[in-house]
C-alpha positions as CSV (number, residue, x, y, z in Angstrom):
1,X,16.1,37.4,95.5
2,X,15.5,38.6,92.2
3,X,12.5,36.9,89.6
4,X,14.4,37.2,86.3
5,X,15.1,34.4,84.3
6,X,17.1,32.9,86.9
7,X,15.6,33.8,89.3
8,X,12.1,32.6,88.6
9,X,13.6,29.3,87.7
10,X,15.2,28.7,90.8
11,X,12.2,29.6,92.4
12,X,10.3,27.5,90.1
13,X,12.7,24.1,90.7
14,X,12.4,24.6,94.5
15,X,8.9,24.6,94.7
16,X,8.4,22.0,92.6
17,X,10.3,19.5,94.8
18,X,8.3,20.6,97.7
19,X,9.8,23.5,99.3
20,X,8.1,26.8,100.5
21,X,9.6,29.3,98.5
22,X,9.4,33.6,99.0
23,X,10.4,35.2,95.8
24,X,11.4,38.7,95.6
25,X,11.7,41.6,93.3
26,X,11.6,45.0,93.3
27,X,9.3,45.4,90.4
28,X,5.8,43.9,91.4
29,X,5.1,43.7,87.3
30,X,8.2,41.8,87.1
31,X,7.1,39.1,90.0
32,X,3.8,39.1,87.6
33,X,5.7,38.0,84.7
34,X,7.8,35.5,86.7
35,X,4.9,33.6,87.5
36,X,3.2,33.6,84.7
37,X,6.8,32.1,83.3
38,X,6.7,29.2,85.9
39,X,2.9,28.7,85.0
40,X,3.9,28.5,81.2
41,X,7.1,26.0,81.9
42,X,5.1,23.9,84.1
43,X,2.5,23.3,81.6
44,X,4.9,22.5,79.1
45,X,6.4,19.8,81.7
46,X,3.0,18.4,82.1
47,X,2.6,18.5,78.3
48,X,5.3,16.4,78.2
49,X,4.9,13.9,80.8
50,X,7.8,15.4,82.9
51,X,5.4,16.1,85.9
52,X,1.3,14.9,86.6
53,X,-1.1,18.0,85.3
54,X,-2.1,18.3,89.5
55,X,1.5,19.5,90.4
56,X,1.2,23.1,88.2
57,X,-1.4,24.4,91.2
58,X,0.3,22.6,94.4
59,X,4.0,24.2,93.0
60,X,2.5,27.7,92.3
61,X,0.8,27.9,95.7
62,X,4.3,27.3,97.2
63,X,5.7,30.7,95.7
64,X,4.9,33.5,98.0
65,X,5.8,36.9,96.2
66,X,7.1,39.8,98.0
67,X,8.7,44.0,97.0
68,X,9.6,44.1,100.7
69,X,12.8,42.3,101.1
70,X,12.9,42.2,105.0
71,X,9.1,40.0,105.0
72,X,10.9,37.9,102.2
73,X,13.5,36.7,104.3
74,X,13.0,36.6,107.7
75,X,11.8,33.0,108.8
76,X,14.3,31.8,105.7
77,X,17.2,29.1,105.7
78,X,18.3,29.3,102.7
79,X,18.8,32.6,100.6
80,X,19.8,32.7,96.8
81,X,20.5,36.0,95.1
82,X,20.1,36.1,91.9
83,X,20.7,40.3,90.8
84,X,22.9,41.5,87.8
85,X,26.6,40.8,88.1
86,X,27.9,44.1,89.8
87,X,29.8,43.7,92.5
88,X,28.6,46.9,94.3
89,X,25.0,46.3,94.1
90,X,25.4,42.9,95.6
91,X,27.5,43.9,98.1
92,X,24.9,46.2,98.8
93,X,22.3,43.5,98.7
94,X,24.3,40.8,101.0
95,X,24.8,43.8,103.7
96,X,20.8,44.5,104.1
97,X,20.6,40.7,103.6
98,X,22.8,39.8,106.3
99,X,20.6,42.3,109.2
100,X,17.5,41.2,107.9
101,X,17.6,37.2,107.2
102,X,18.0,34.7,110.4
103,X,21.3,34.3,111.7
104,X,21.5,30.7,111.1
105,X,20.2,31.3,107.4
106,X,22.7,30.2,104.6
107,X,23.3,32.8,101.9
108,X,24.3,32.2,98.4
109,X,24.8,34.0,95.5
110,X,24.2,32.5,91.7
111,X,27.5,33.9,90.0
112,X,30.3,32.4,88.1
113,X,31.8,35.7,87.2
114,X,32.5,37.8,90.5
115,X,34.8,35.7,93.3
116,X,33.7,35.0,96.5
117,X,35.9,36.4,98.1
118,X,34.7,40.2,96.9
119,X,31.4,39.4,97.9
120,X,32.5,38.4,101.4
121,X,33.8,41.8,102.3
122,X,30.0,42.9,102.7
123,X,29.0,40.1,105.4
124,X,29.8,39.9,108.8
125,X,32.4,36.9,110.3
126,X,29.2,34.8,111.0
127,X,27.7,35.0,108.1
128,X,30.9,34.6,106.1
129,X,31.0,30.9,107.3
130,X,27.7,30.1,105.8
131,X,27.7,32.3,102.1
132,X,28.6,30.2,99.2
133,X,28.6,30.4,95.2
134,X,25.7,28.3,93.9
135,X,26.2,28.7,90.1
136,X,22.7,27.2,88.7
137,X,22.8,26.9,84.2
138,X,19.9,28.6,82.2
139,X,17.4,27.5,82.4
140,X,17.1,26.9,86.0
141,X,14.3,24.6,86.4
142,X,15.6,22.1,83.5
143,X,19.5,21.7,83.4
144,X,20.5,19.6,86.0
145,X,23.6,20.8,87.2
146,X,24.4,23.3,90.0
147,X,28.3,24.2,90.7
148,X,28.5,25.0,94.5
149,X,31.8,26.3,96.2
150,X,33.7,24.9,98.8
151,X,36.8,27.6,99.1
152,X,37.0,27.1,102.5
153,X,35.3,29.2,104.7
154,X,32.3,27.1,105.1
155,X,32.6,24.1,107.5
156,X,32.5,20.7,105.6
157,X,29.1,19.4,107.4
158,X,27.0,23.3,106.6
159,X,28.0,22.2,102.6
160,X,26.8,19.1,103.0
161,X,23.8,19.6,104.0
162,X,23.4,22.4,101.1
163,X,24.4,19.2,98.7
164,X,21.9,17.2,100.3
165,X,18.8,19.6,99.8
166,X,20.2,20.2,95.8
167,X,19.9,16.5,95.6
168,X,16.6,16.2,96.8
169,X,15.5,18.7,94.2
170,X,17.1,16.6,91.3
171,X,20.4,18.4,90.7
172,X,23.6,17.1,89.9
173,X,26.1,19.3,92.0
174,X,29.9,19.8,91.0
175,X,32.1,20.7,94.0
176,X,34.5,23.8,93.0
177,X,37.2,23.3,95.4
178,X,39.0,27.3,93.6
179,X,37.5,30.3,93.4
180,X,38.5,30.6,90.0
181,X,36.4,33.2,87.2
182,X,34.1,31.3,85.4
183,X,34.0,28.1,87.7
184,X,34.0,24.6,85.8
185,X,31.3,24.5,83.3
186,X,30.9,28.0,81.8
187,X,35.4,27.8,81.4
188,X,34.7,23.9,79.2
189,X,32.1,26.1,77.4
190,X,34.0,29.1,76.5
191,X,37.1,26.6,75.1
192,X,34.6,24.9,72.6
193,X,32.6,28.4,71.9
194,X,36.6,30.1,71.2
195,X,37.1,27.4,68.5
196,X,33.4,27.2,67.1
197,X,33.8,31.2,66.5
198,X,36.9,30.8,65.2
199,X,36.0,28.4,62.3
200,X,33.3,30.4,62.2
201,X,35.5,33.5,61.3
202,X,37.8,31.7,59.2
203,X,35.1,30.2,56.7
204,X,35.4,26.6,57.2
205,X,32.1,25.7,57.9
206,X,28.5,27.2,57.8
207,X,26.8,27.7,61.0
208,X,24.7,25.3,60.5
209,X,27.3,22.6,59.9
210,X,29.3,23.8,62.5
211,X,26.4,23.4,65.0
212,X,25.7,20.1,63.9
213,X,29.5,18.5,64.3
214,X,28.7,19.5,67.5
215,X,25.1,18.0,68.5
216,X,26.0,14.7,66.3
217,X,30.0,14.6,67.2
218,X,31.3,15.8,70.6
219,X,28.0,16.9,72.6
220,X,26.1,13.7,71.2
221,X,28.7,11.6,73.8
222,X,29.3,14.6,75.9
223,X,25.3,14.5,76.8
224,X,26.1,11.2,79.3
225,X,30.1,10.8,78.9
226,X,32.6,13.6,80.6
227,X,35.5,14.1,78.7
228,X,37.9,12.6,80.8
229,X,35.9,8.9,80.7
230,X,35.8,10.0,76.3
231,X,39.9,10.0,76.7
232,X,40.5,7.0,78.8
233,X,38.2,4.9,76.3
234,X,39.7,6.6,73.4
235,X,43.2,5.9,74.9
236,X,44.7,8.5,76.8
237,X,48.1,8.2,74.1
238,X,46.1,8.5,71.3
239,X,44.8,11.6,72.5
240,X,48.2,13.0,73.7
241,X,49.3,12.5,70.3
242,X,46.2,14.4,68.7
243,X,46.9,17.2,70.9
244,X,50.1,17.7,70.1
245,X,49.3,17.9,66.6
246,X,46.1,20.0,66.7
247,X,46.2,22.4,69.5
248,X,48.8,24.4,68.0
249,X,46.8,24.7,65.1
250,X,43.9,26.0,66.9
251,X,42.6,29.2,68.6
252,X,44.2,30.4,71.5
253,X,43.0,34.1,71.3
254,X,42.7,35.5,75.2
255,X,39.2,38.0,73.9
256,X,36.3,37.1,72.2
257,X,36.5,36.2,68.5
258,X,35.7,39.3,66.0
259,X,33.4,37.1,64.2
260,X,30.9,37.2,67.4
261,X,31.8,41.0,68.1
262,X,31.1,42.1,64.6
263,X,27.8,40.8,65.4
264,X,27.3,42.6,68.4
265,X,28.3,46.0,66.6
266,X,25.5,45.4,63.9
267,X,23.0,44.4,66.8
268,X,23.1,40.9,66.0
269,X,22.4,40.0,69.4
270,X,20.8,36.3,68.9
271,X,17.3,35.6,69.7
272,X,16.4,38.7,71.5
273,X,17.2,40.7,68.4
274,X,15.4,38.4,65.5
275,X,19.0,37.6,64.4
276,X,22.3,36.6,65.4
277,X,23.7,33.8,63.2
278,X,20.6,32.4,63.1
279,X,17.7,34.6,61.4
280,X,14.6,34.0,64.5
281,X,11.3,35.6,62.8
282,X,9.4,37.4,65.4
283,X,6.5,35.3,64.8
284,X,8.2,32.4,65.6
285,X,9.7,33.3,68.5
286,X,7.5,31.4,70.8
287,X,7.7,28.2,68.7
288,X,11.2,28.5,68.7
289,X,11.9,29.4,72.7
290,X,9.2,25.9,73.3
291,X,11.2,23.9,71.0
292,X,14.4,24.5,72.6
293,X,12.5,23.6,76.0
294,X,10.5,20.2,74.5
295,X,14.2,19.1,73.5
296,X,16.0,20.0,77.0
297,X,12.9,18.3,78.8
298,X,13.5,15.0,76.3
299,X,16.9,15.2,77.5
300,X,16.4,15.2,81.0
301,X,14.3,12.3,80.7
302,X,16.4,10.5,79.4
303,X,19.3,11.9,81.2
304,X,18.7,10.0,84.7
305,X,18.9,6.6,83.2
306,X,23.2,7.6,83.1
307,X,23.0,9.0,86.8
């Protein structure tokens, strides 16, 4: 439910692992562009050897697009929304949702910002025993992992089988036993993105080198070691010692850093805007956006030898 840039990609990953798929949106131009998308992506997968040139047609004929949201969903089993993060319009959404999908159908909602327990309020007590968080990472179709919640009002065999199909479609799921903001992942990211801004702001490093510490330093073992299997080889004293000594030395700010709001307040916005701390020429936009794919793809290649 939605074809935005999540949306689409969930869409995409589904269908590519051999499920029948109905994709909605309100905007029949946007369901337009969200296909062309997946077309593009899946070319570039062939391109590079990800998937077999003959798997681009069989996936796109598995996406059936839809404005009417009742058609979309009424012979489903599994329903992801994917709207903008306000509470009130997906409440909204889960009500209509809930009297137009199957009874059996399991609904879930790709957040990590809004609790569960917010969104539950719209659904009735049925349907609340089969609604959970499935927090996919951008881009859908290429980053392995999916965090699914299990906050305890779904019964432990209905998860499982949700694990079960997300495994079957290639992802790596992370069981979030809390309904806590943010989940797991996007809460690791902000603590390394609150010190990167911070040396940022404080001059210590260019962007540039502060972006590559982190590809050839901490993400170069983070991209197949967690960081609790970096501490027990590193020793778990030695880094009880370094914590004592660094951590109070570092950022602890509770809002984000003025460095990345000062860019926000020029317009600075990142790629979108041509510039954010980066400078991203509008005519090599494209080049740039592929590039960043070619090297997620290489990665996920590689990636499954360390499953």
């Amino acid at each position: 439910i939605g074809a935005g840039t999540m949306g689409h990609g969930i869409a995409e990953t589904f269908a590519l692992h051999g499920f029948d798929v109905n994709l909605y949106d309100i905007d029949e131009a946007q369901l337009g562009r969200a296909l062309k998308s997946i077309r593009e992506e899946l070319e570039l997968l062939a391109e590079e050897d990800y998937i077999t040139e003959d798997k681009i047609e069989t996936t796109l004929a598995r996406i059936s697009t839809s404005t009417d949201l009742g058609k979309t969903v009424a012979d489903r089993q599994y329903v992801i929304e994917a709207a903008p993060e306000k509470i009130e319009l997906k409440r909204e959404l889960l009500l209509r949702l809930d009297t137009l999908a199957p009874p059996d159908a399991i609904f879930a909602s790709n957040t990590s910002s809004l609790s569960l327990e917010s969104m539950l309020v719209a659904l009735s007590p049925e349907r609340k025993a089969r609604f959970m968080v499935c927090h996919w990472y951008n881009p859908g179709h290429l980053m392995p992992i999916v965090e699914l919640s299990f906050f305890g009002n779904m019964p432990a065999e209905t998860y499982a089988q949700v694990e079960a199909m997300y495994a079957a479609i290639g992802k790596q799921t992370v069981k979030v036993l809390k309904d806590v903001p943010g989940l797991v992942a996007n809460r690791i990211q902000q603590g390394v993105a609150r010190e990167v801004f911070s040396l940022i702001e404080n001059g210590v490093a260019e962007p540039a080198d502060i972006d590559k510490a982190l590809k050839f330093g901490p993400a170069f073992r983070y991209a197949t070691t967690g960081q609790l299997e970096v501490a027990d080889f590193g020793g778990l004293d030695i880094w009880c010692v370094v914590g004592d000594n660094l951590l109070k030395e570092m950022d602890n700010s509770k809002e984000a850093s003025p460095a990345l709001r000062s860019k926000v307040q020029e317009g600075k916005l990142g790629l979108k805007s041509g510039e954010g701390f980066f400078k991203y020429p509008p005519e090599d936009v494209a080049t740039i956006k592929r590039q960043f794919m070619r090297k997620l793809i290489h990665q996920l290649k590689a990636s499954s030898f360390y499953v």
